[in-house]
N, C-alpha and C positions, 0 to 999 in steps of 0.2 A: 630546156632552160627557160626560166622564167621571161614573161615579154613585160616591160612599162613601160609607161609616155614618158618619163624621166627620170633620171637620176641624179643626184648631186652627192659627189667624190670628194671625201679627204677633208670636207668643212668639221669646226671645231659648233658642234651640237650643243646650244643654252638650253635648257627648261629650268623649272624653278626649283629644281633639286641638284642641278649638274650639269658640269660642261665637259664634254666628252669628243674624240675626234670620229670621225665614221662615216659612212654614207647616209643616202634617205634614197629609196626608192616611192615612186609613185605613180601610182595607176587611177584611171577614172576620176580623177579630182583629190583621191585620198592619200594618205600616207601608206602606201602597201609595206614596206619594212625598211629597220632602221636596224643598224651594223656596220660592222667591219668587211670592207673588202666584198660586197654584196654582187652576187653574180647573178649576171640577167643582160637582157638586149633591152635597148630603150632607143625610143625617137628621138632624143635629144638626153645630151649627157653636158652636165656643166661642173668642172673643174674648180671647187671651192677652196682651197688648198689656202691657206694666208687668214682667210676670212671665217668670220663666224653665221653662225647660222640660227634664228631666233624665230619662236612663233609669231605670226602677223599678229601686232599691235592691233586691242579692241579700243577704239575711241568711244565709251559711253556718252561722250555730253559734247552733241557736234549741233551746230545753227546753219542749217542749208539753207531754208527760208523758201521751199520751191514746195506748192506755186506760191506764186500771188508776188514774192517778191525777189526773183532769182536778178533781178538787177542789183542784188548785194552779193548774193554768191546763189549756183546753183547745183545739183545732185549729180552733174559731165564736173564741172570745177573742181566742185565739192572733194568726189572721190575721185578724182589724178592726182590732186596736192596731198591726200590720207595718202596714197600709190605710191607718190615719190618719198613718204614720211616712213615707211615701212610698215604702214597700217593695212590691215584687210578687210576688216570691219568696221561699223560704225553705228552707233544708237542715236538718231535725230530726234529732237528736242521739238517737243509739238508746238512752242510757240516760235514767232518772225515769219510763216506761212500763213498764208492767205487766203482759204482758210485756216484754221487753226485743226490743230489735230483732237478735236475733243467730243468726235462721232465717229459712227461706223463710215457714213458716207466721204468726211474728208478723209480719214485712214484711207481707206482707195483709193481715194485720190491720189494720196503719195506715193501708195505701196507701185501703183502703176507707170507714173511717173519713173521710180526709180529703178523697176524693172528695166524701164526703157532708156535709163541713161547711165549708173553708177554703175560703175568697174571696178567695185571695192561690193562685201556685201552688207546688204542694208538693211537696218532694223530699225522700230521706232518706238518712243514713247509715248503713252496717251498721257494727255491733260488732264487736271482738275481741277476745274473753274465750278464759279457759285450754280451755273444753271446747267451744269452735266453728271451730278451724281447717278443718275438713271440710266446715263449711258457708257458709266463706268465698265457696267460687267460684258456688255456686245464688245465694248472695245476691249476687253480681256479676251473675251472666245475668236477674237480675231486677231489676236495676233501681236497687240502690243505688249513688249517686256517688262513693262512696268509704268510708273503713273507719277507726274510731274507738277508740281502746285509750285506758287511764289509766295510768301509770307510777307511782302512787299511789294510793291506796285512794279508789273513785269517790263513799263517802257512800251508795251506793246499794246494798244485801244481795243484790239479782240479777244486778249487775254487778261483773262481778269485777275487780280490776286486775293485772294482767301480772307476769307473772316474766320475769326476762330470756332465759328458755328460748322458755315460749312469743311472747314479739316476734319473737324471733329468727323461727322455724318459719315466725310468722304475715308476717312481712314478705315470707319465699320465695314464699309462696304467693300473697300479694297482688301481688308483680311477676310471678308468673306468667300474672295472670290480666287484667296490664293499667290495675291500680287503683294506688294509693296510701291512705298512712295517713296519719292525722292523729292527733298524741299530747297529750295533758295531760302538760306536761313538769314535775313535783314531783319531787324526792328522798324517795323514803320514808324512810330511815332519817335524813338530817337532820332532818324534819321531826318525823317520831313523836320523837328525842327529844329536842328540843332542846323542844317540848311540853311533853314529860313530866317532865323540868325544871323546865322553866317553873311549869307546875298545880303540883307536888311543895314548890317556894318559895310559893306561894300568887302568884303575880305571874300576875295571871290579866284584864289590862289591854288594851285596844285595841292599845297599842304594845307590849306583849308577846306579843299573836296574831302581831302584824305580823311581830316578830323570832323567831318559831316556824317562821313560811316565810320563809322570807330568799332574796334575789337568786340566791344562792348553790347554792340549790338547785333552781332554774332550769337554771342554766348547769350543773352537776352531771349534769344529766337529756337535757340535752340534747346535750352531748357524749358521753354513752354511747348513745344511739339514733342521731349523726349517726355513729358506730363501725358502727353494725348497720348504719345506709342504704349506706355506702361499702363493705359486705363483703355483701351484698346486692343491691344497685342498686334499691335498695326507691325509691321516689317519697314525698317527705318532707314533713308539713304539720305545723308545730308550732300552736297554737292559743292564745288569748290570755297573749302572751310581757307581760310588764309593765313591763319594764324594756329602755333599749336598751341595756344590760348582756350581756343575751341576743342580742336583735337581732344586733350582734356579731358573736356568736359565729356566728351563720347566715350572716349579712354572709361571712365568712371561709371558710365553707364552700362557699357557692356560687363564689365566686373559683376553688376549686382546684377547680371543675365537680359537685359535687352538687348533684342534682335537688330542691333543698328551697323551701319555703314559710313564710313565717311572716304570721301575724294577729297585728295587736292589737284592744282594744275600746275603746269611747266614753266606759268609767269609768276606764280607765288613763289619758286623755286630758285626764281634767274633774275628778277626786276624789283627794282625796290622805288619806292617815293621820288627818289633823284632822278630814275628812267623818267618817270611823268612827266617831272618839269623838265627834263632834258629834250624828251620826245614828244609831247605833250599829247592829242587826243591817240595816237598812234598806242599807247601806254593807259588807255583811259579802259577800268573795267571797275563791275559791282560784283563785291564787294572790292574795295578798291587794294590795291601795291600798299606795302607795309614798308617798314623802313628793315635795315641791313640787318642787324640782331635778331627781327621776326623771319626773314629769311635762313637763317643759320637754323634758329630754333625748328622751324618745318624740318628739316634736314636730318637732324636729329630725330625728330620724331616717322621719318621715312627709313632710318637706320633703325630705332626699334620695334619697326611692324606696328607703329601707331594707324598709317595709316592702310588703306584698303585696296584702295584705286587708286589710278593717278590718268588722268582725261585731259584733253585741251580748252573745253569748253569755247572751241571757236566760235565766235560771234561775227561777223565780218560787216563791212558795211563800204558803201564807197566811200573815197575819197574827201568829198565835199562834208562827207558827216562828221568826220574826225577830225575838223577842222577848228582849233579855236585860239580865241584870237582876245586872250587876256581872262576871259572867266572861263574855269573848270566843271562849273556846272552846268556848260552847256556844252553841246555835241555829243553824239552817241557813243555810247560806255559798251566796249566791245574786243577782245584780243583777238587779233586775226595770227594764228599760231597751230594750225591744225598739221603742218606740214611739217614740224619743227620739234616736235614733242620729244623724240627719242632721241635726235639729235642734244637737246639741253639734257635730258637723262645719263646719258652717256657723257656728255665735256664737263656737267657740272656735278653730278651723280658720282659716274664711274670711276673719272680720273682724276677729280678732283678733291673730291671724299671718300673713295673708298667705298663706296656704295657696288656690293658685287652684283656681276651680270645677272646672274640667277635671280635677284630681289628686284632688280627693274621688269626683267621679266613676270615674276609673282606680278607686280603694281599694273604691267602693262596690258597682259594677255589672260594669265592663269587666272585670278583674282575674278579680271571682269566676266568669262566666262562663267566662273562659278557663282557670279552674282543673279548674271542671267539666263542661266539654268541653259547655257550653248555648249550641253554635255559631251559636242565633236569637234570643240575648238581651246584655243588657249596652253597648247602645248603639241612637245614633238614626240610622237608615239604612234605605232601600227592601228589604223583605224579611225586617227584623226584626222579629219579636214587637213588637205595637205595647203594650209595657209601660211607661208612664211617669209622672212624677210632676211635677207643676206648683208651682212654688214662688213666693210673693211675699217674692222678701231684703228687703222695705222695713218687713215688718210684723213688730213684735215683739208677744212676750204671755209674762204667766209661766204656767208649766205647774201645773196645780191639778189636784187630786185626781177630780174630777170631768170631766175631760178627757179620761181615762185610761181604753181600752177592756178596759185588761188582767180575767183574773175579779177580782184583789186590787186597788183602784185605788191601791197603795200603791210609791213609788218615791223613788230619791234624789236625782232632779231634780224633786221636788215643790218649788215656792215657785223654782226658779231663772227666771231671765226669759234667753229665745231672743232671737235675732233669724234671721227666715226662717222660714217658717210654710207649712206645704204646705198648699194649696189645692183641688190635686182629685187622682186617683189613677188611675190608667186602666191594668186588665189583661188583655190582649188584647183590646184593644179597646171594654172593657166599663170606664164608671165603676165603681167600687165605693167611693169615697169621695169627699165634695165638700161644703164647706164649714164643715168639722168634723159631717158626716151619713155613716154607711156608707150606700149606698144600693144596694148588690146583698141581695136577697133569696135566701136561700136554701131550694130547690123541697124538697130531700130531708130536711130538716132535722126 
């Protein structure tokens, strides 16, 4: 008779073709087999029976900030709050670190770092700033998934954001080398001034930040970079699009055969212009909260397979930074929501639109695996990375401050009520979170 490390019985199996009831057996980290009624000895056996069962959530666009500034959040934090979100993985964003990720030498940095502290597993993005086209391809042969530029100023004094010279340069290099980029698609010059503007009339208001970044310059940004991918043949990731305004536009581009991508996130999904002013820096993010209408319209366009991904782009920041006190253009612009994702997928997705399991799945797991070429993850099948997450849709709770594994336990789904509540968390094989408990210890820590 067959031996495994674990089993899990009678659970109702998502992947992004079908929900099916059955077991999962696993061995050595992996899925050794999926079925009915699976016979075998195992060290532990867990009773899924009520509950569904989904591949671990990939978070592409996550802000750990470690090193240099794990006093906002760090890569222990970081991944227990993705653990209790029913994520397993995660792709960090080479800027808010200190250094920045946009060499071989700070890449080790972090990759070391996060050996030695995440319990979720970890992946990273290389940068492209003006003075590192040369060390795009070392940071390729080592390891990063792909390459990250800002088309607007990143907030960040080590991270520079792009001229259209250097995109341009950088995007050669990057198809030369097999990778793809992924952009923060802003206008600067709408933005800077329609701003400066703005502050200048003293109109210095939640809906005057909003109409500072307007739609407008979205879709501005991103048809001059889908110019570059087409004279190029660059491989194209836009990153949280806000509107399906944008969407669109990609929508139209992929038609006529370029290679592009578009994400959106769980706050353009669930928050609108009123959160802002309701919550005020707590609700502060670039590109900024749309009003109610452009929230339905994304929805729609995540019902037609408009879009690709669906990330949290957490950003986090303490306390004191979110803090403002009558003008919106100031304090750090940052959703802290990494632990929340699947939960608003599900309350605002599943049961509230219709949105089936199988397609949250595609958005959350499938999708980004196949983005980043993590050819042993993103689904439930013999062979695959046994990474997954146990959900009960029957149970709702609201999300309270004290919930929250982030370092700041502060967010803008504080006081909303979910329904679907993940249950356990399992990354290769290993629990690491189960019954709202992290329960992986960490040796090197």
């Amino acid at each position: 008779m067959a031996s495994f490390d674990l089993i899990i019985k009678n659970g109702q199996i998502v992947t992004e073709d079908a929900i099916v009831q059955g077991d999962i057996a696993i061995k050595n980290g992996k899925i050794a087999a999926v079925g009915n009624s699976l016979e075998g000895n195992a060290d532990k056996v867990i009773d899924a029976k009520g509950l569904h069962i989904l591949p671990g959530l990939i978070d592409t666009h996550v802000h750990f900030n470690e090193p240099g500034r794990t006093e906002w959040e760090g890569l222990e934090t970081g991944s227990r709050s993705l653990a209790a979100g029913g994520v397993t993985s995660f792709v960090d964003m080479p800027l808010n670190s200190t250094p920045p990720t946009i060499n071989k030498k700070n890449l080790d940095l972090k990759k070391s770092l996060a050996e030695e502290k995440s319990i979720v597993n970890p992946y990273f993005w290389g940068g492209l700033v003006p003075e590192n086209i040369d060390d795009l391809k070392e940071l390729h042969e080592n390891g990063v998934l792909g390459f990250k530029a800002f088309m607007s100023p990143s907030g960040i004094a080590d991270f520079s954001n792009v001229d259209d010279e250097t995109i341009f340069k950088g995007m050669n290099e990057i198809t030369s080398v097999g990778s793809f980029l992924a952009v923060h698609a802003e206008s600067t010059v709408i933005c800077d001034q329609l701003a400066q503007k703005k502050q200048k009339e003293g109109k210095t208001s939640a809906r005057d930040f909003v109409e500072s970044r307007p739609i407008i310059s979205e879709i501005e940004a991103v048809r001059r970079i889908l110019s570059y991918a087409e004279a190029t043949g660059c491989r194209l990731h836009i990153v949280h699009a806000s509107s399906r305004k944008v969407v669109e536009i990609i929508e139209e581009a992929k038609q006529r055969g370029v290679n592009i991508t578009v994400e959106t996130c769980p706050h353009y999904l669930s928050l609108t212009v009123k959160d802002l002013e309701e919550k005020g820096g707590l609700a502060k993010c670039c590109p900024p909260l749309r009003d109610e209408e452009e929230v339905e319209d994304l929805w729609v366009a995540v019902a037609n397979g408009e879009i690709d991904v669906i990330a949290s782009d957490h950003s986090p920041a303490p306390a004191s930074m979110k803090k403002i006190e009558g003008n919106f253009f100031e304090g750090w612009g940052g959703i802290s929501g990494a632990q929340s994702t699947l939960n608003i997928l599900l309350t605002e997705g599943y049961f509230k639109r219709n949105i089936p399991l199988e397609k949250i799945v595609a958005l959350t797991a499938t999708n980004p695996a196949k983005l980043f070429g993590l050819s042993n993850k993103g689904t439930i099948a013999a062979g695959y990375d046994a990474d997954l997450a146990i959900v009960n849709l029957d149970e709702s709770f609201e999300l309270k401050e004290e919930d929250l594994f982030y370092r700041h336990q502060h967010s803008p789904y504080v006081g909303m009520t979910f329904k679907g509540k993940v249950k356990t968390t399992i990354v290769n094989g290993e629990i690491v979170f189960d019954n709202g408990h992290i329960t992986k210890e960490l040796t090197n820590a």
